[in-house]
C-alpha positions in Angstrom: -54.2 104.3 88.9 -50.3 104.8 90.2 -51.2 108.1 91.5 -54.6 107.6 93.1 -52.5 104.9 95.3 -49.3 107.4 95.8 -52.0 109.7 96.5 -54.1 107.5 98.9 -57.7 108.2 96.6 -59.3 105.0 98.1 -62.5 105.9 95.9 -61.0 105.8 92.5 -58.9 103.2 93.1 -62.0 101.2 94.0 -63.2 102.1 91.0 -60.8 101.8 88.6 -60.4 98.1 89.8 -64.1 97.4 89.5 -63.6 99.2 86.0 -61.2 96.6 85.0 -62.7 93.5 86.7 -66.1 94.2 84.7 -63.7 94.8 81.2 -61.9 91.4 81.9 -65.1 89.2 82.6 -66.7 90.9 79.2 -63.8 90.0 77.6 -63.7 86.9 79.1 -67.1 86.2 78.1 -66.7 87.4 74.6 -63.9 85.0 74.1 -65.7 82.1 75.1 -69.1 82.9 72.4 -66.3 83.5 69.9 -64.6 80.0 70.9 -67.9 78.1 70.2 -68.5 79.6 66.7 -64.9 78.9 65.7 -64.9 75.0 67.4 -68.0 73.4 66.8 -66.8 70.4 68.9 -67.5 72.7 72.1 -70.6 73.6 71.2 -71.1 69.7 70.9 -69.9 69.1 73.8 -72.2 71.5 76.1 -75.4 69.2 74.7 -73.5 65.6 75.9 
């Protein structure tokens, strides 16, 4: 990534920021299924 932007590659620095936009919402998202098995109180509190 440091030397597609010393190097002015526009296209893989695109990508390589949607590459690690899609890794943080998946990891994001993985966190949060794993949060309701491990506290039942927010699965509780989704049906409230």
């Amino acid at each position: 990534m440091l030397s597609s932007v010393t190097n002015s590659d526009y296209p893989l620095i695109s990508a390589t920021t949607l590459m690690i936009t899609i890794m943080v919402l998946l990891v994001t998202l993985l966190l949060d299924v794993i949060y309701a098995f491990i506290d039942p109180r927010v699965k509780a509190a989704q049906f409230d």
